[in-house]
C-alpha positions in Angstrom: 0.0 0.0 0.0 1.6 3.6 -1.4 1.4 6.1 2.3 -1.9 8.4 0.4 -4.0 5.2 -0.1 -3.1 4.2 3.5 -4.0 6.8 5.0 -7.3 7.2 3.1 -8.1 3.7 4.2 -7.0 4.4 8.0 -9.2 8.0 7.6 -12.4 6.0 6.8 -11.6 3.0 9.8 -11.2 6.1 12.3 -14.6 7.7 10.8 -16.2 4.7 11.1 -15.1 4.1 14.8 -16.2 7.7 15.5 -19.4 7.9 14.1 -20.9 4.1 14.4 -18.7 3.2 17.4 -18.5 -0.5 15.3 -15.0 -2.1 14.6 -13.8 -2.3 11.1 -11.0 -4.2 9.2 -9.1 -3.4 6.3 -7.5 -6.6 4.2 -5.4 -6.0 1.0 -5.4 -9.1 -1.5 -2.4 -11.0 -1.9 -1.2 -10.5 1.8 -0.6 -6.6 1.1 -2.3 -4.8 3.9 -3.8 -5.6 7.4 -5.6 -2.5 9.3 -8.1 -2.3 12.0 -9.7 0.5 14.2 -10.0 0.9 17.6 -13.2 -0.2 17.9 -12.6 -3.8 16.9 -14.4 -6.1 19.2 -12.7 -8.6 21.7 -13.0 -11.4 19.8 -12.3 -10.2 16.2 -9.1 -8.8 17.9 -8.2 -12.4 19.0 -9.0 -13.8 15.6 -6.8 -10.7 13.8 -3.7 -12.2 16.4 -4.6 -16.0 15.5 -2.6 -16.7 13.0 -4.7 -19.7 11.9 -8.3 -17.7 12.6 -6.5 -14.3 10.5 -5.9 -16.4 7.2 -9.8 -17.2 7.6 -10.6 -13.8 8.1 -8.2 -12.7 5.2 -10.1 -15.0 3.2 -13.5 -14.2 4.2 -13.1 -10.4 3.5 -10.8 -10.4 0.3 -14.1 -12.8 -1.1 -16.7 -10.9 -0.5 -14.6 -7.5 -1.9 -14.4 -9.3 -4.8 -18.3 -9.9 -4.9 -18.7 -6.2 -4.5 -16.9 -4.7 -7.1 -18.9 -7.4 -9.8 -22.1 -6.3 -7.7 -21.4 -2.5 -7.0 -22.7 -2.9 -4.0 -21.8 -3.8 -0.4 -21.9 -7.7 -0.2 -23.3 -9.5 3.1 -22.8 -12.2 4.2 -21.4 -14.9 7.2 -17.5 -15.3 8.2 -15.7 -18.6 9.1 -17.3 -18.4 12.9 -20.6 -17.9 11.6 -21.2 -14.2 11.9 -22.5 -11.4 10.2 -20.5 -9.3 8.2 -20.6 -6.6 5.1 -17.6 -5.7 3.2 -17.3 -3.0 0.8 -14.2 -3.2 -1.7 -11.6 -0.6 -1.6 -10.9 -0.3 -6.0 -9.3 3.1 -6.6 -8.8 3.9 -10.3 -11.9 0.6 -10.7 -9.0 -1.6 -9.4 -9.7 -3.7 -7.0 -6.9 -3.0 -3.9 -8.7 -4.6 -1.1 -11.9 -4.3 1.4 -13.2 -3.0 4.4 -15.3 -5.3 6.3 -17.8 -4.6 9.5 -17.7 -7.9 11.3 -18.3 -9.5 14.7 -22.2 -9.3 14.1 -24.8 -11.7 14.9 -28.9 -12.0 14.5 -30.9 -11.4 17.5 -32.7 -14.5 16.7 -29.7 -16.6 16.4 -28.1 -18.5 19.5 -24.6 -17.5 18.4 -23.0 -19.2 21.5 -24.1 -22.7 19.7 -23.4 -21.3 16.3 -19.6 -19.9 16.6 -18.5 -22.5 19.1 -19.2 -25.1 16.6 -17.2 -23.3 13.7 -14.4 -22.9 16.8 -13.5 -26.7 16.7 -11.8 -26.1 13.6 -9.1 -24.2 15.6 -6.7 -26.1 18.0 -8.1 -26.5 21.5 -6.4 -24.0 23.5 -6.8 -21.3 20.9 -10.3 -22.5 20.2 -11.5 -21.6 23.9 -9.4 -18.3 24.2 -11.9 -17.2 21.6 -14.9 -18.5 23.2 -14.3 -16.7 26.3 -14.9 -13.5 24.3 -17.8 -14.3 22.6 -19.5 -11.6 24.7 -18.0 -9.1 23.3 -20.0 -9.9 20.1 -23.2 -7.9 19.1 -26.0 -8.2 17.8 -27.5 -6.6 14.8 -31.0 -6.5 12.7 -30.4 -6.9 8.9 -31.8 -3.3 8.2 -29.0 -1.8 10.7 -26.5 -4.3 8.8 -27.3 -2.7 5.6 -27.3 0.8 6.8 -23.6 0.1 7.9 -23.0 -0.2 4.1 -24.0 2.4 2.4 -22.7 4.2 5.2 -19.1 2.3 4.3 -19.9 2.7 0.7 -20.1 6.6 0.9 -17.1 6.5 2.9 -15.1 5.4 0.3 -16.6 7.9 -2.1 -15.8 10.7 -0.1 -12.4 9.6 0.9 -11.4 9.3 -3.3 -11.1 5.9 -2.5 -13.9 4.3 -5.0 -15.6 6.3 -7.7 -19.6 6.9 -7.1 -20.5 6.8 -11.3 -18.0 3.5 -11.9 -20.2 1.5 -9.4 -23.3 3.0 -10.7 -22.4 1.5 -13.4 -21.4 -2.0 -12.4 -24.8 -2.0 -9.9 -26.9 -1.5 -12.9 -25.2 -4.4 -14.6 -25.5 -6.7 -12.1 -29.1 -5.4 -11.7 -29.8 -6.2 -15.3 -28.3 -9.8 -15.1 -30.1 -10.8 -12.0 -33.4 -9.7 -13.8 -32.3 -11.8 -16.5 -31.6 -15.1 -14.6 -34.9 -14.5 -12.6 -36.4 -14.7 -16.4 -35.1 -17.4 -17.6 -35.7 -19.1 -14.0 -39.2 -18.4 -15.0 -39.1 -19.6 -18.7 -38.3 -23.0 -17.2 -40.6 -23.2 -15.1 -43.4 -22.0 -17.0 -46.0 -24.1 -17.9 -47.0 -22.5 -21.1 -45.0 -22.4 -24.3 -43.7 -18.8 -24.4 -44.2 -16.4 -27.5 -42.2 -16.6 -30.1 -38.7 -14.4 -30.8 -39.5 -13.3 -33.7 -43.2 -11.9 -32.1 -41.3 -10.5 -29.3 -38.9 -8.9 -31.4 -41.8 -7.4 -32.7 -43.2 -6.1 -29.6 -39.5 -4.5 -29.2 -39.7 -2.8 -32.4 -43.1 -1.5 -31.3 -41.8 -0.2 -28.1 -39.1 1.6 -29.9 -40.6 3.6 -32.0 -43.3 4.7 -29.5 -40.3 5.7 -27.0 -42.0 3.6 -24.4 -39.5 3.3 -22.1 -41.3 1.2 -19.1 -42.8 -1.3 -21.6 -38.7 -1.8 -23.1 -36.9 -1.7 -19.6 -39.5 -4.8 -18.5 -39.3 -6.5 -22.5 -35.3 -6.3 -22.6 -34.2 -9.0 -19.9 -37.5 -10.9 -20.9 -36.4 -11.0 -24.2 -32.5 -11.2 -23.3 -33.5 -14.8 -21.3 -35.4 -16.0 -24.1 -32.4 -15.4 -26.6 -30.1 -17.2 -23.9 -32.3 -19.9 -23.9 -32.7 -20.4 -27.7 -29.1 -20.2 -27.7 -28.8 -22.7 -25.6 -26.4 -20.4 -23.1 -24.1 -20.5 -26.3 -21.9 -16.9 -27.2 -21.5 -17.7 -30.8 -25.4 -18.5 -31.7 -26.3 -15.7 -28.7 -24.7 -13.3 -30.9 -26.6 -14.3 -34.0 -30.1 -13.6 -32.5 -28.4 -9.9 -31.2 -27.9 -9.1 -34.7 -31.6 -9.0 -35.5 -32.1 -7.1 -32.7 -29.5 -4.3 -33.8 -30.8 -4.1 -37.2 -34.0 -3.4 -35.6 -32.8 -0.9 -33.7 -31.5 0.7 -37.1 -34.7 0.7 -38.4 -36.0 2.9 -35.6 -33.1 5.3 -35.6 -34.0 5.8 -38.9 -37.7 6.2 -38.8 -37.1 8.6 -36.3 -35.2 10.9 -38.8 -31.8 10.1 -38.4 -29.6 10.7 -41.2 -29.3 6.1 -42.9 -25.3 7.0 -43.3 -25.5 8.0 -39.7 -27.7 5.2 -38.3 -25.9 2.3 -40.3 -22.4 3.6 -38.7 -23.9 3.8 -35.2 -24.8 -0.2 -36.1 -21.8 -1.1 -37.1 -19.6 0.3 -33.6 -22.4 -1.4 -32.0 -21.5 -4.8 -34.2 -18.3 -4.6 -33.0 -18.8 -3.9 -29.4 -20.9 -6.9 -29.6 -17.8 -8.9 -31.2 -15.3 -7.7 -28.6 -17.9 -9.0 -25.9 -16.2 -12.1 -24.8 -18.9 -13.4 -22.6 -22.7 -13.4 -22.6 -23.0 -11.3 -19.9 -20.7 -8.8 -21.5 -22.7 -9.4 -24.9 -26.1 -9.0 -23.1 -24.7 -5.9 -20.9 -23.4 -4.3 -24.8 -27.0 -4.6 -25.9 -28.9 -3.1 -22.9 -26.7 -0.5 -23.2 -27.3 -0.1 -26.8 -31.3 0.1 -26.3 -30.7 2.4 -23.4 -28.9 5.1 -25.8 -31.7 4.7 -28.1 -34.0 5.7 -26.0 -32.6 8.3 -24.7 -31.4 9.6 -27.8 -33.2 12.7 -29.1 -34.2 12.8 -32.5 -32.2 13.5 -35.5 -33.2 15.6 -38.4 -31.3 15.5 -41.6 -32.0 19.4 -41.8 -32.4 20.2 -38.3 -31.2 24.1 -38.9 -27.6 24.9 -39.9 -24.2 22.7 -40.3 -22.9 24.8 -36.9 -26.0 24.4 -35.2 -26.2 20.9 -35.6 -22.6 20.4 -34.6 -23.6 22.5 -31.6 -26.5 20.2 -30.9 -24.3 17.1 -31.5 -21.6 18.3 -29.1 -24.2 19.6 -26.4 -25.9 15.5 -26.3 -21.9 13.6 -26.6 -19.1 15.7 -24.7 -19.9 13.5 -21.6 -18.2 10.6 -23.6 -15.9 10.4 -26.9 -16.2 12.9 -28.7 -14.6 13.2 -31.6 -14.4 15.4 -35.2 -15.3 12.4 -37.3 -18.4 11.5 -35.5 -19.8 14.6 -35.2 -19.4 15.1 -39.3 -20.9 12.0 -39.5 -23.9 12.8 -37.4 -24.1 15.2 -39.3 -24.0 14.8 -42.3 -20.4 16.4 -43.4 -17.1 15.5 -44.3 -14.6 16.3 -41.5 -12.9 18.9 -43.7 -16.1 20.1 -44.4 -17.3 20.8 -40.6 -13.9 21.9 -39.4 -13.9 24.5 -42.2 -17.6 25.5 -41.2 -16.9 26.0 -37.8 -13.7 27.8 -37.8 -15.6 30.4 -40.4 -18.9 30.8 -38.9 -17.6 30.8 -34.9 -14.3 31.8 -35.1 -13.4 28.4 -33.1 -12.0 24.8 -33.2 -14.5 21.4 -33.0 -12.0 20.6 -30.0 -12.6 24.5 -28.7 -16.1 24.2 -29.0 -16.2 20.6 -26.8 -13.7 22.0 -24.4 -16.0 24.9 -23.8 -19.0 23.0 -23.4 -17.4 20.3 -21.3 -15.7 23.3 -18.6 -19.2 25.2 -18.3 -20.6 21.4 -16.8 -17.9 21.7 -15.0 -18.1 24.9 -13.8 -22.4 24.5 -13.0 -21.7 20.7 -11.2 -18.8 22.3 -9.0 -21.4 25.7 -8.0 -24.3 23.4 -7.7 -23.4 20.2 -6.4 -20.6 18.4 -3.7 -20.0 15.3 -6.4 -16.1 14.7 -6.4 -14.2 15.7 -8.8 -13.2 12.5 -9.4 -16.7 12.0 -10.3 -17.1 15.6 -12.4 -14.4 14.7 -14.6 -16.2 11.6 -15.9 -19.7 13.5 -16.2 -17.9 15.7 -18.0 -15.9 13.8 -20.7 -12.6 14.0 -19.0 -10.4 11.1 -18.8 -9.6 11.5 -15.2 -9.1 14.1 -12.5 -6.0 15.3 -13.3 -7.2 15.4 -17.1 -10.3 18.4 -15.6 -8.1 20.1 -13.4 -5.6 20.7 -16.3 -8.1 21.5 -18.8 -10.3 23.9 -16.0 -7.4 25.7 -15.0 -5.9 26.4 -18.6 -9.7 27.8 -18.9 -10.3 29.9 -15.6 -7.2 30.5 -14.4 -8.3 28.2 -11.0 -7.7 24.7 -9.9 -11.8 23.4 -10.0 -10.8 22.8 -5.7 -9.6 26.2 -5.7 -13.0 27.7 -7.6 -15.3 25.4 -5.4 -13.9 26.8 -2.4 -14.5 30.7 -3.6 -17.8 30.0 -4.2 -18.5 28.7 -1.4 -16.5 31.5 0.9 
């Protein structure tokens, strides 16, 4: 562990001793990294100094952080002894370092003297009942306090610049969409009427696309993504084969909705090979959602929706939150890339990149005046690569470090 991410980590086990008065443990994979605050209880204390209980523990925690980051969410769950813990995983930069875990939990309900001193005969007899004379010190909790705790973790880590909030908003609404999807198909096999064809549901997709009914497609798409897994037979290859219909359909409504074919056809062909990079069928199905989900949200394209500026205006006011580049925006609209750069420079006395760079500082400047997101967090709303790419980019622009013109705005 590098001194700045150690102390971050100590930082948030000290806040969480201070504010919740509950003992937490940090544990860095591969052996790197053992930290605990002062609040640890008796007997998580004795099983941190067991050498035999600690590699149980290690394991335990290092698990579950690992379930977190695919989740995005604190995971729950028991430890070797039979308690209650949550872990949230410590992934600066999205890479997984470590995680903090809140352990030494048990139900109300539970007779936890029964429960851990069973899981305690693992251990050799003389450590064994030095831990079982602490077992008071353990406490219990109800599952909605439990899950409290992690949030409360899971902020923690946001504030501190340990995790980043819009990464795990994203991996949370993955793992949202592929739990949907395997309660589907749970349902499809279980069902005792023979389900609708694909071809009528892609139908019914096509319908809801063109109407922009958005609740009708969010409950369709994992419906409709179990079915194809099933006709598939859980195979990548023929899962694939079935997701081509489905983008061509989704051409045909970009299209019907005005959008310029050149345009539409290349937006299907990046999404073709998204979909070929995809190396599993959770990454395929996850490239398609996504894919539907910009559709919808998409507004809608006119092939003469006022001038060649004005449209690149438009185009760079719905895409400088992601990549943004000259030869899309001609293509969206319609140009060559000679063509727009020319146009621009002429009619607004500025550069494509200019223009972007503009656009993505004044979201910058209105999310630092109206919000407390970090700017960790801004920087990615924004279109910047990273923090040190906004703070570069802001200052070259307003003469201010965003930190620095947060903290006059606010004094």
């Amino acid at each position: 562990m590098n001194n700045d991410y150690s102390k971050k980590i100590g930082a948030i086990l000290n806040e969480i001793a201070s504010v919740t008065q509950q003992g937490a443990v940090y544990c860095g994979l591969n052996e790197q990294g053992l930290l605990r605050n002062k609040a640890v209880c008796d007997f998580c204390r004795q099983c941190l100094e067991n050498p035999s209980a600690c590699s149980f523990c290690r394991h335990a925690c290092c698990n579950a952080a690992l379930n977190a980051l695919s989740s995005g969410e604190p995971f729950y769950s028991e430890c070797w002894a039979g308690l209650l813990f949550v872990t949230v995983v410590a992934a600066p930069q999205n890479i997984i370092q470590g995680g903090i875990s809140l352990g030494g939990f048990y139900s109300p309900e539970s007779d936890i003297r029964e429960t851990a001193g069973e899981r305690l005969n693992m251990l050799p007899g003389r450590e064994a009942q030095t831990l079982r004379r602490t077992l008071d010190s353990l406490r219990p909790i109800t599952s909605r306090a439990l899950r409290g705790l992690g949030q409360y973790v899971m902020d923690a880590t946001f504030s501190a610049g340990v995790n980043s909030a819009a990464f795990f908003a994203r991996q949370n609404a993955r793992y949202l969409q592929q739990r949907e999807i395997a309660e589907e198909a749970e349902v499809l096999r279980n069902a005792t009427q023979t389900p609708s064809d694909l071809m009528a549901d892609t139908c019914r997709m096509a319908l809801y696309l063109n109407r922009q009914d958005r609740e009708r497609t969010h409950r369709l798409v994992s419906h409709f993504l179990a079915k194809l897994l099933m006709a598939s037979n859980w195979d990548l290859t023929k899962l694939k084969a079935h997701l081509r219909i489905l983008l061509a359909v989704i051409t045909s409504q970009d299209v019907l909705r005005n959008m310029p074919w050149e345009t539409a056809v290349n937006r299907e062909l990046r999404s073709m090979h998204r979909l070929e990079k995809a190396d599993t069928i959770e990454a395929a199905c996850c490239e398609v959602a996504d894919m539907i989900q910009q559709h919808l949200t998409a507004d809608e394209y006119t092939e003469k929706a006022g001038s060649l500026p004005d449209r690149a205006l438009t185009w760079i006011q719905r895409h400088y939150s992601g990549k943004a580049i000259l030869a899309s925006a001609a293509r969206a609209t319609g140009a060559s890339v000679s063509t727009l750069a020319h146009t621009l420079r002429k009619e607004t006395g500025k550069t494509f990149h200019q223009l972007l760079y503009e656009k993505r500082i004044a979201e910058a400047r209105r999310l630092l005046s109206t919000t407390t997101m970090k700017l960790s967090d801004i920087a990615l709303c924004c279109g910047f690569t990273d923090q040190s790419h906004l703070t570069r980019a802001f200052k070259g622009a307003v003469n201010l470090t965003p930190g620095k013109f947060r903290y006059l705005l606010n004094h």
